[in-house]
C-alpha positions in Angstrom: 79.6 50.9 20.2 80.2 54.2 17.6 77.7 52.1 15.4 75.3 51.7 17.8 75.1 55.7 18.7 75.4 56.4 15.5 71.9 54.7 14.6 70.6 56.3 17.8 71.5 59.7 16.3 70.0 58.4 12.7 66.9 58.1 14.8 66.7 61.1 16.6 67.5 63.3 13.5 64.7 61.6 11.5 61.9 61.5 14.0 60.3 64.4 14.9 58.3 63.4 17.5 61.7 62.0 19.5 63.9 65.6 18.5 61.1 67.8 19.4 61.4 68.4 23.3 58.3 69.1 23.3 56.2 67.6 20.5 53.2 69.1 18.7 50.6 67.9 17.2 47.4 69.1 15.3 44.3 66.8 15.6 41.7 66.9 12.8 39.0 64.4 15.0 37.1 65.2 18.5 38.1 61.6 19.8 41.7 61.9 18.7 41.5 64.9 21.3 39.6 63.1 23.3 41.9 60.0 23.2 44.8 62.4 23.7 44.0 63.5 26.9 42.8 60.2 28.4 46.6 58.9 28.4 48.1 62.5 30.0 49.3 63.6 26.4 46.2 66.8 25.5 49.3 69.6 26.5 50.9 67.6 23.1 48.3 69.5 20.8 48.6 72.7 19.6 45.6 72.8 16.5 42.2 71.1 16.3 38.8 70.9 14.3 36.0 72.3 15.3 33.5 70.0 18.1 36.4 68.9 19.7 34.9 69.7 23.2 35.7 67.4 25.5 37.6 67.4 27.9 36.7 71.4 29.1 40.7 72.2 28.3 40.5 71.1 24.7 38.2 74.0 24.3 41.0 76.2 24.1 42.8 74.6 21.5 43.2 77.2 18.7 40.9 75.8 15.4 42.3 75.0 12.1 39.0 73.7 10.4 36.5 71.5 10.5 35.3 68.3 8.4 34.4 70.1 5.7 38.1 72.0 5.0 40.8 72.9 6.8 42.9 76.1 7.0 46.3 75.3 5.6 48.1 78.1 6.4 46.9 77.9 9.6 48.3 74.5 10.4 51.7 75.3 8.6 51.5 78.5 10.6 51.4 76.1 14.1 54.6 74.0 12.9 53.5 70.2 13.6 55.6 67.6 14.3 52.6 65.1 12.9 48.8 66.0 12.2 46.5 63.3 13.2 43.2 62.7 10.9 40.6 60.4 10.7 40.8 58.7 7.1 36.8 58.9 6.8 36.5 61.9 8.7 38.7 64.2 7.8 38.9 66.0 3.9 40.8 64.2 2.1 42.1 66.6 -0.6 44.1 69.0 2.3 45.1 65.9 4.1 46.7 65.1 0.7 48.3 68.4 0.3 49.8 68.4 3.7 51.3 65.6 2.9 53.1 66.8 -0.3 54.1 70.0 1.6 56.0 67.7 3.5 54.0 67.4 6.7 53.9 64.2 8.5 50.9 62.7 8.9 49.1 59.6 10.9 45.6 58.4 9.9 43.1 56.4 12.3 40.1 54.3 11.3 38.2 53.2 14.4 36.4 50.5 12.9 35.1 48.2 16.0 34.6 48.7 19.6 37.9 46.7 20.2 39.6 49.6 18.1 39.2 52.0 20.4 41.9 50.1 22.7 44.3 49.6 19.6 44.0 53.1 18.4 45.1 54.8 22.4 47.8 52.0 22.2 49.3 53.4 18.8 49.0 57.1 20.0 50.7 56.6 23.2 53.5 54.7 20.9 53.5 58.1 18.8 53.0 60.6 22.4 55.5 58.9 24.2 52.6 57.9 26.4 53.0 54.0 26.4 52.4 53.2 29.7 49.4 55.1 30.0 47.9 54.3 26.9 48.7 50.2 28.1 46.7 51.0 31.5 43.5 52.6 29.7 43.7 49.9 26.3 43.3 47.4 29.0 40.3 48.9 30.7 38.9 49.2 27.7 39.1 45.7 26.8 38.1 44.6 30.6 34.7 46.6 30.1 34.0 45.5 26.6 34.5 42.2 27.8 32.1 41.8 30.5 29.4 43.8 28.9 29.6 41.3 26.0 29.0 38.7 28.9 26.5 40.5 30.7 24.2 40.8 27.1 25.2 39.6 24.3 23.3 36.1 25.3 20.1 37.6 26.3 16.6 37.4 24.0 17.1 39.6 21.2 14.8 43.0 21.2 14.5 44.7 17.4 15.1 48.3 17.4 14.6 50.7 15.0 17.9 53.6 15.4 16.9 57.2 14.5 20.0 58.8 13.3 18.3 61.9 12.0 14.8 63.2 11.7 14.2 64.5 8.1 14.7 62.7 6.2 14.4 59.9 8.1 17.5 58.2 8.5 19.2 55.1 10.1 21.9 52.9 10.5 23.1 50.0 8.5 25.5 47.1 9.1 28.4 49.0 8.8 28.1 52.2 10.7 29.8 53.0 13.8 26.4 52.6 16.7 25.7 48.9 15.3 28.5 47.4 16.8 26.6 48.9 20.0 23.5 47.4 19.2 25.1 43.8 18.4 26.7 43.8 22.1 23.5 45.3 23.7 21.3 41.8 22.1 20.0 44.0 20.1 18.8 43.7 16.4 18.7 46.5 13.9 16.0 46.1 11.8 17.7 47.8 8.6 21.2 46.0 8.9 20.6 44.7 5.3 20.8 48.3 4.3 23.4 48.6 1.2 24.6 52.3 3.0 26.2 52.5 6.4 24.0 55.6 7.1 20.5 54.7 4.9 17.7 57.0 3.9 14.5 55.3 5.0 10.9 55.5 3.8 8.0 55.8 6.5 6.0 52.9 4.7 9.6 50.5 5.4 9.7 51.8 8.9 5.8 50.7 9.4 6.1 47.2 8.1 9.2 45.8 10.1 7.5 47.0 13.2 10.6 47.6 15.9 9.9 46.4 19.6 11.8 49.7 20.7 13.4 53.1 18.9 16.3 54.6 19.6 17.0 58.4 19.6 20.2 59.5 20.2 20.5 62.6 21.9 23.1 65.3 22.1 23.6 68.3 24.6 26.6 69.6 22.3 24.2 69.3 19.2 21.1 69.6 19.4 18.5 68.2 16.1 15.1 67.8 16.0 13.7 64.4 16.8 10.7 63.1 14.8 7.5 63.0 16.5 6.6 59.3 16.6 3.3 59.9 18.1 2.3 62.0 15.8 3.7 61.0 12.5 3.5 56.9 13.4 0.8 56.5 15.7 0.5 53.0 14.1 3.9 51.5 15.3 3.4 48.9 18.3 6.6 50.5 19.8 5.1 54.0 20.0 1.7 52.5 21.4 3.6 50.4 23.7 5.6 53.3 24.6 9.2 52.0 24.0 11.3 54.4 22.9 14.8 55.7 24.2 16.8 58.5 24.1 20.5 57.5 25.1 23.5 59.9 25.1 25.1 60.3 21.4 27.6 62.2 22.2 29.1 59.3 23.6 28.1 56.8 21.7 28.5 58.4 18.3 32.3 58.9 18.9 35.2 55.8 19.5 36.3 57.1 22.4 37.3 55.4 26.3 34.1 57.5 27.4 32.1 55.3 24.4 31.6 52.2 26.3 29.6 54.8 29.2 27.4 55.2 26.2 27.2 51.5 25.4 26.7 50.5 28.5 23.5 53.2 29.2 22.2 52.0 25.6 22.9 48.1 26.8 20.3 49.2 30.0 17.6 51.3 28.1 17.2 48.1 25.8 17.3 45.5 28.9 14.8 47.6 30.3 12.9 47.4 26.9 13.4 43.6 26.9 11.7 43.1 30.4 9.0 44.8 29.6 8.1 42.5 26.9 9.0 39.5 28.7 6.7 41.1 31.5 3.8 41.7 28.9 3.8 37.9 26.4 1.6 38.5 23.0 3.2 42.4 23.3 6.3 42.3 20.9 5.3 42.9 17.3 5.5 40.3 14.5 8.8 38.7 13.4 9.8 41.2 10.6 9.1 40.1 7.2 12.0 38.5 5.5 
């Protein structure tokens, strides 16, 4: 019995997150806030990044940086019990020098779709939170699953994904929205890009003709979209008038709010694929291999 309290006291002592009565935590990533709040645990953090806006509370979280730096002193200043970054998203060099100050720290990597119920699982292990993080991981995983029924089987529709304007960008195998377009039935029609975000030429754009284009769009940050009718007046989707403008703020971030994104995305390119079904000898030519 005095062994076994013993180690209870070993554990106590050596965990912050269980000796602190009330723990605190800094959160260098939006959807670690985000996260945060969706399993009761937001009142946990006491330091953020910049665009962590959502939900309306977490906008008056004090600021200790953004992706590009962070203010040391200022996290020091705020006494953590653990700092949660995103390993790709978050600058490396400070995260490193928290850590040889002595600061705990926990990286995340969303990866896949299915990783946004692991990761609310592992930060309602760290929050305390278990329960609710079980209830939402499992929603998650319900609606992933049945819009992966409801689409993933349907004729494929080739889009072309606009991720910035100038210069003209897009997304390759690897990045974070083509895991969207995968479970939509959708193809992207740079996956064999090398880069996760690639640089694309207007005469590469031209040549593997997209049925539809996708333009994110985001009321928290505002770009300029290109002007297909202007600039490429040629493409069959622009003629045709298939082009979409789904939410990015929630697709662009691996959140529970995410699959709302998905799911509008998963419509917009249903809606493109019945049009084509609705109009035969429409859809452009296979692209060229």
């Amino acid at each position: 019995m005095r062994r076994a309290v013993s180690a209870l006291l070993l554990l106590l002592c050596t965990s912050p997150l269980l000796a602190a009565q009330s723990p605190r935590f800094v959160v260098l990533a939006p959807h670690l806030v985000e996260q945060l709040y969706s399993i009761g645990a937001g009142g946990m953090i006491v330091g953020t990044v910049e665009h962590a806006d959502y939900p309306l509370a977490a906008a008056a979280i004090p600021r200790v940086g953004n992706y590009a730096g962070l203010q040391l002193e200022s996290i020091l200043a705020l006494k953590p019990d653990l700092v949660l970054f995103w390993q790709s998203g978050s600058p490396a060099a400070e995260i490193s020098q928290l850590q040889r100050l002595g600061i705990r720290t926990a990286g995340f990597e969303p990866k896949t779709l299915d990783d946004i119920a692991t990761d609310l699982e592992r930060l309602g292990s760290l929050t305390g939170q278990q329960t609710q993080a079980k209830q939402q991981a499992s929603l998650v995983r319900s609606r992933l699953a049945a819009l992966r029924q409801q689409y993933q089987q349907k004729k494929t529709v080739r889009v072309f994904y606009e991720l910035w304007d100038e210069p003209l960008s897009t997304i390759g195998a690897a990045a974070w929205p083509a895991q969207a377009l995968q479970l939509c039935g959708a193809a992207n029609i740079f996956a064999d890009a090398t880069a996760a975000y690639p640089q694309v030429s207007a005469e590469a754009l031209l040549q593997r003709q997209p049925d539809l284009i996708v333009q994110p769009v985001s009321s928290t940050e505002p770009r300029r979209l290109t002007d297909y009718s202007t600039r490429f007046a040629s493409l069959k989707a622009v003629q045709l008038q298939q082009r979409a403008q789904p939410n990015a703020d929630l697709l662009h971030r691996a959140t529970i709010r995410t699959l709302d994104g998905v799911a509008e995305l998963c419509q917009l390119i249903d809606r493109s694929r019945q049009f084509y079904a609705n109009k035969p000898g429409a859809s452009p030519q296979p692209m060229p291999r």
